[in-house]
C-alpha positions in Angstrom: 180.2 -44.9 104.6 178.3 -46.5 101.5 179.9 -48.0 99.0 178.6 -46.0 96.4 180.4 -42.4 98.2 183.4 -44.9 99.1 184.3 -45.5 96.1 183.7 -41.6 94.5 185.6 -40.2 97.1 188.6 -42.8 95.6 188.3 -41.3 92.5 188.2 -38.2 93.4 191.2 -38.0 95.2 193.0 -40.0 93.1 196.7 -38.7 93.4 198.6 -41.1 91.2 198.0 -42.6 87.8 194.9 -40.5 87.1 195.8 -37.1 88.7 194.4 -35.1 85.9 190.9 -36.3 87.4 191.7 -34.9 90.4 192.5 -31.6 89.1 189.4 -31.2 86.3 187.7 -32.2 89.8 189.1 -29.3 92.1 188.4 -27.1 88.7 185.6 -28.3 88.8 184.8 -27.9 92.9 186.1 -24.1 92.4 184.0 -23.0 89.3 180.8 -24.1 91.2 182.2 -22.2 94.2 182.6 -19.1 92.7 179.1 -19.5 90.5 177.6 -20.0 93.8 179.4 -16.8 95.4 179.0 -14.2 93.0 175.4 -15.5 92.9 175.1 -14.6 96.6 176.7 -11.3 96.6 174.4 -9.7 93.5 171.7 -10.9 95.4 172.2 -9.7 97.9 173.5 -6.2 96.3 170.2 -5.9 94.8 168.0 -6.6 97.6 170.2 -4.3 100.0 169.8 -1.5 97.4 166.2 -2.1 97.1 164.8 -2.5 100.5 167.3 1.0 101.7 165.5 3.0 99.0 162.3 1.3 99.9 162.4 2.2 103.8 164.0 5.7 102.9 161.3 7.1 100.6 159.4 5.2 103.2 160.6 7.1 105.8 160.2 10.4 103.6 157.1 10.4 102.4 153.3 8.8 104.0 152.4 5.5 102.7 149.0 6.5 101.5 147.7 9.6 100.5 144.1 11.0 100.6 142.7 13.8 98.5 138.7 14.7 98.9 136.6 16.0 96.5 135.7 19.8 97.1 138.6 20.0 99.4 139.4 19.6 103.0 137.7 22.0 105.0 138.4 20.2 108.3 141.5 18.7 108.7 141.1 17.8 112.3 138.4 15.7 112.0 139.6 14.5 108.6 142.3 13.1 110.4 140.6 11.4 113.5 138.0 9.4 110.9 141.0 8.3 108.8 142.8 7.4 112.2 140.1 5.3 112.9 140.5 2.9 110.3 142.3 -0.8 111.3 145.9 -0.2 110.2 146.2 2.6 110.3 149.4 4.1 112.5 148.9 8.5 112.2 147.2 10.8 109.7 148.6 14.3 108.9 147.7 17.2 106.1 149.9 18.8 103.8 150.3 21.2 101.5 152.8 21.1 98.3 154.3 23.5 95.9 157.2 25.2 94.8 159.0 27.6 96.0 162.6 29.7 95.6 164.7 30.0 98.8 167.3 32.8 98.3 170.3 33.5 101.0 172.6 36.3 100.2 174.0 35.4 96.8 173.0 31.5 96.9 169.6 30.2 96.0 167.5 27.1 95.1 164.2 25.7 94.1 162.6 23.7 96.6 159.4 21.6 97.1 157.3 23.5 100.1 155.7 21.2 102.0 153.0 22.9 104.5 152.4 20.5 107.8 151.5 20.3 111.0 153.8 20.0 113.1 152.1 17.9 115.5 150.9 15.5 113.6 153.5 15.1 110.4 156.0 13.1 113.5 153.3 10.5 113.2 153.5 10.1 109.8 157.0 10.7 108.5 160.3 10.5 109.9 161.4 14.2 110.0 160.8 14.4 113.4 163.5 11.5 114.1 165.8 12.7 111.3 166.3 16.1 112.7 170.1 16.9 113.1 169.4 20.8 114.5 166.6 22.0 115.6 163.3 20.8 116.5 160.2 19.9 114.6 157.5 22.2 117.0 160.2 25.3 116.4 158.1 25.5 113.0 155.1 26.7 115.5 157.6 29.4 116.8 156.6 32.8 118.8 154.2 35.1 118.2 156.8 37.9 118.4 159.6 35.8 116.1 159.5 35.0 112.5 158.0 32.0 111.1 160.3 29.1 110.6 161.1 26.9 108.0 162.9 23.1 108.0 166.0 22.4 105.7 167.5 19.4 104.2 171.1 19.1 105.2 172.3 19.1 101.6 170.4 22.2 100.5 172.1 24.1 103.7 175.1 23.4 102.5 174.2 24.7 99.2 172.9 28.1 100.7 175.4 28.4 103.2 173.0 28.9 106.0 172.7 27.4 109.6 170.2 27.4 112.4 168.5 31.2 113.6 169.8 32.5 109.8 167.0 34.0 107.7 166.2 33.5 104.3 163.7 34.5 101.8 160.7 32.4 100.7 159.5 33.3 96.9 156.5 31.1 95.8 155.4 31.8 92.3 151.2 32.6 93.3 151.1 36.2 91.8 149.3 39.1 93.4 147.7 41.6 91.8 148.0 44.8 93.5 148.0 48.8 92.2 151.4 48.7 91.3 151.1 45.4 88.7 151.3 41.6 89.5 153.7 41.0 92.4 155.0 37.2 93.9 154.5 36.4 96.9 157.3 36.0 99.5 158.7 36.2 103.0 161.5 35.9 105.0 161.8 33.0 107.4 164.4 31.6 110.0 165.8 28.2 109.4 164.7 26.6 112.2 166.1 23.0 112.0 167.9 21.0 109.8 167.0 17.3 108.6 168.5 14.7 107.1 165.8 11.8 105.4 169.0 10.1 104.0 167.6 10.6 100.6 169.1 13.4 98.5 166.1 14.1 96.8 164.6 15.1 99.8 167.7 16.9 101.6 168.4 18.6 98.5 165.3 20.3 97.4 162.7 20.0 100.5 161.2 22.9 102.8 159.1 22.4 105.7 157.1 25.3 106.9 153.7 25.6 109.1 150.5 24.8 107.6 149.4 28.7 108.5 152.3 29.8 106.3 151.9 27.9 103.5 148.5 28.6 103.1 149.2 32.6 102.9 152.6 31.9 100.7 150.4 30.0 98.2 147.5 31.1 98.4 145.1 28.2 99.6 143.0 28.5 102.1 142.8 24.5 102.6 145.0 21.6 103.0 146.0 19.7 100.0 145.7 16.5 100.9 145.6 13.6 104.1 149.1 11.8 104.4 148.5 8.3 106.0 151.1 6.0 107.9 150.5 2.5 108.1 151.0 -0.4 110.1 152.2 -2.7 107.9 153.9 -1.6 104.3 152.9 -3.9 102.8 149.1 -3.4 103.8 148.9 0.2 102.0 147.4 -1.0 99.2 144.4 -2.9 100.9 143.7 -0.2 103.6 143.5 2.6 100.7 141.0 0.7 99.1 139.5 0.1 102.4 139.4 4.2 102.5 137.6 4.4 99.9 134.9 2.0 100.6 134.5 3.5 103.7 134.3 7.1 103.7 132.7 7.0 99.8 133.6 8.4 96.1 134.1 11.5 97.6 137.7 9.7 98.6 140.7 9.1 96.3 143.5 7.6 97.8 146.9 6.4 96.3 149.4 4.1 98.1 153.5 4.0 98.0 153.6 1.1 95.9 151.9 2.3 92.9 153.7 5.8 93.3 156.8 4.4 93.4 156.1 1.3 90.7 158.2 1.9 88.1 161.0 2.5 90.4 160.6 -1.3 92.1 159.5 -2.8 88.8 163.0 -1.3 87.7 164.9 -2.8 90.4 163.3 -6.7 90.4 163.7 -7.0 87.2 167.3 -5.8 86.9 167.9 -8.4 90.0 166.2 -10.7 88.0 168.5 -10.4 85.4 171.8 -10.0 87.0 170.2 -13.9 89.1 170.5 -15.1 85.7 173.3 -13.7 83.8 175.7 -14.9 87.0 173.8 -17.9 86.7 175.5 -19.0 84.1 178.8 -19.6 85.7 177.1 -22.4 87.6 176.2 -23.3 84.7 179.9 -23.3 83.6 180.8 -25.4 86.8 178.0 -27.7 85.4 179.5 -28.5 82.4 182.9 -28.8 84.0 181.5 -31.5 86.0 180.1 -33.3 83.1 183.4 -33.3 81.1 185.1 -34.5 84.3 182.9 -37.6 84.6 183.0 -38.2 81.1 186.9 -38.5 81.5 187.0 -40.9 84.8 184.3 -43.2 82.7 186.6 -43.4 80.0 189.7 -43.9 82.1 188.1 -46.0 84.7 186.8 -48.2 82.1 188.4 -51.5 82.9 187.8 -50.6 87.0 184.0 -50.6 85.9 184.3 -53.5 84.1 186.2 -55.2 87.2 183.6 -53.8 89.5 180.4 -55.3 87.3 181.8 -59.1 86.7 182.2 -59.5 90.9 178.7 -59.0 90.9 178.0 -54.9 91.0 174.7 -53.9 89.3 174.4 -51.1 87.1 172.3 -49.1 89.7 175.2 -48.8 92.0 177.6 -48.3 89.3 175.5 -45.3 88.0 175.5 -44.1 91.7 178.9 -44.3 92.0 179.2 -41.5 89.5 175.6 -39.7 90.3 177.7 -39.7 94.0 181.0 -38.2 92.6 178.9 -35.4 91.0 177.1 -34.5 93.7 179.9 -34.4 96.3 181.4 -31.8 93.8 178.4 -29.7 93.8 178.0 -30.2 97.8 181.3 -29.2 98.8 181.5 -26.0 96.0 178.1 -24.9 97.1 178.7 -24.8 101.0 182.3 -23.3 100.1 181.0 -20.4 97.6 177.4 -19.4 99.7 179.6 -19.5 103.4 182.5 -17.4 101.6 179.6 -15.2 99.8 177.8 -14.8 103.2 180.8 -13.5 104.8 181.8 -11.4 101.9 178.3 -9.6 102.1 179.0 -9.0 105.9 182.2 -7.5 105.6 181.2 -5.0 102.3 178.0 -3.7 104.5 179.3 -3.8 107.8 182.5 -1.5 106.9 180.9 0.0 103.9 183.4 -0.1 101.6 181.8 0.5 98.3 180.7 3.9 98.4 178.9 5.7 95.3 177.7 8.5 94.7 174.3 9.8 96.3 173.3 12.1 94.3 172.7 9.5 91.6 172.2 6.1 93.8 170.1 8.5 97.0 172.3 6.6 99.3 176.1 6.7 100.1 177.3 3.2 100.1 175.8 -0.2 98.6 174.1 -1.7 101.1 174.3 -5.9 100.9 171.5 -8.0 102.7 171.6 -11.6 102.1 168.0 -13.0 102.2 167.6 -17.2 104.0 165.3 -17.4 101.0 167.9 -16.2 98.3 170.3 -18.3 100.1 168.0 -21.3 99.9 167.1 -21.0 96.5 170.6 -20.5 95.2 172.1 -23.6 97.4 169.0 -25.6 96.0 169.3 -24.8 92.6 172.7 -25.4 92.6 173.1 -28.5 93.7 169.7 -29.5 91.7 172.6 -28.3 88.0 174.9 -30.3 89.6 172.8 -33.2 89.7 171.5 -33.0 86.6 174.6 -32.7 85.1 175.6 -36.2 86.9 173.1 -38.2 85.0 174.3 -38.5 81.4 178.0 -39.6 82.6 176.6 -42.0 84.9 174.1 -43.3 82.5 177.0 -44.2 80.3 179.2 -45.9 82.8 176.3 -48.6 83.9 175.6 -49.1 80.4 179.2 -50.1 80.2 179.7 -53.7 78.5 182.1 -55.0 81.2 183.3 -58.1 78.2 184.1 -55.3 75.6 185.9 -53.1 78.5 188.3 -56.2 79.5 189.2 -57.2 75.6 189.9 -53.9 75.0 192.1 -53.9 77.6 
């Protein structure tokens, strides 16, 4: 052991004559421990919330999508040129609009969505989310009605289950003889999802691409949904799309659809990272007053330690050390205490919320090695800092004026 941390650890355990150094000390020790740990745990709060939503909608919606100028007349060989391009995991059309879904008394407006259902497994996860029913039941029998695909919420809310019929309104008018009718059609529920988002489960309708096209009145696909490799690709390979196929090709990725939403959610982690901040901060200042203190009592020890020969260097370290093993042992005390915290809130889930307002059930908490690098850093970078004025002032000490005072 140096004699620099020999002599600090004295101090700091000081149990006699200057106790109340030792207790400003353990204050001390504990404020930087619980800066440290509710540090961890917002951090981790915010980046569990934000990468659940993230790989939800991800796992709801494409990551790119493609419209065409003068429409899509082919969507089968649409789909295999797209496919074609590097990073590019499965293509898929679709078809969006609104519809009214009506069972006995109950009803509700939904988003149609018009797919094939072939190809939409490759590009969502409906297929993998399916709780009853089957995504190729949309293709159904020639001699049964067409089916349509329900969100697990919205069942609820109608009252319906699998093989019940229900009636599709879509608000393209007709005009017939007898005046300007809506269109609509009864369908059988043929499967139920869950996408884990209740924007989705809520107010979502899956129906064959034939089907949509007749209840709302296109005779083309809407758009080409993309599914990527790599996330965090999208927004090269749409540009990539574009440079390929030509200005006849408009793409738009995830990340600029869902912008605001993730601009949102950084910056509110952003400022949660510093507003808990500033009980280190707190724990900082706590260690300064401490120091201050044990110059001021440990004056004539100082003095002592300078006139048998001790430069000012190690003097200052002596104090610089003291500091530091306060912000050591608070740090590694609040982040292991924060880590396990973190673990035990998401692996039970015990904070639920609501999901209609949050779009997931319970707050998810991921602790990031780089969030937990940066705070244990940081940390012990304040408590540093905070060692030098303190320590400044005890090598500066005049070890003749100490003793007469004495």
């Amino acid at each position: 052991m140096s004699f620099e941390l020999f002599v600090a650890l004295r101090y700091l355990l000081a149990r006699r004559q200057h106790a109340s150094i030792s207790r400003v000390s353990l204050f001390s020790t504990i404020g930087v421990a619980v800066g440290v740990l509710a540090l961890v745990v917002a951090l981790a709060l915010m980046t569990g919330l934000q990468g659940e939503l993230r790989n939800r909608i991800l796992g709801s919606t494409a990551h790119i999508y493609v419209w065409k100028a003068g429409g899509i007349t082919d969507y089968q060989a649409e789909v295999r040129r797209l496919s074609q391009i590097p990073g590019v995991a499965g293509a898929g059309p679709a078809i969006m609009g609104k519809a009214l879904v009506s069972s006995g008394s109950e009803s509700g407006f939904i988003t149609l969505k018009g797919i094939d259902p072939v190809l939409e497994g490759h590009v969502t996860d409906i297929e993998r989310t399916m709780q009853r029913g089957k995504l190729l039941a949309l293709e159904g029998a020639e001699d049964e009605r067409p089916g349509i695909l329900l969100g697990r919420d919205l069942v609820k809310q109608l009252g319906v289950k699998v093989g019940d019929l229900v009636e599709l309104t879509t608000p393209t008018a007709t005009l017939t003889p007898g005046g300007i009718i809506t269109r609509g059609r009864t369908v059988r529920v043929a499967g139920i999802f869950a996408l884990g988002l209740f924007e989705f489960d809520s107010a979502y309708g899956f129906v064959s691409l034939d089907l949509a096209k007749r209840l709302l009145g296109k005779d083309m696909p809407d758009l080409i949904q993309l599914r990527v490799d790599d996330i965090y690709s999208s927004a090269r390979i749409a540009r990539e799309v574009e440079e390929q196929l030509g200005d006849r090709y408009s793409t738009e990725d995830w990340s600029r659809l869902n912008q605001s939403l993730f601009s949102a959610l950084s910056l509110e982690k952003m400022a949660i990272s510093i507003t808990i901040g500033l009980i280190v901060m707190v724990g900082a200042l706590n260690i300064i007053s401490s120091l201050i203190l044990l110059v001021r009592q440990k004056s004539r020890d100082i003095a002592i330690l300078k006139t048998m020969g001790t430069s000012s260097k190690r003097v200052m370290g002596i104090f610089m050390m003291q500091g530091l093993v306060i912000g050591v042992v608070g740090t590694t005390v609040g982040a292991v205490t924060g880590v396990a915290l973190c673990w035990v809130l998401d692996r039970y889930k015990l904070i639920q919320i609501p999901m209609d307002v949050y779009q997931v059930s319970h707050v998810p908490f991921v602790v990031l090695p780089t969030d937990l690098l940066f705070v244990v850093v940081a940390t012990i970078l304040i408590c540093f800092l905070a060692t030098i004025y303190p320590s400044r002032q005890a090598s500066s000490l005049d070890p003749v004026q100490a003793l007469r005072a004495e």
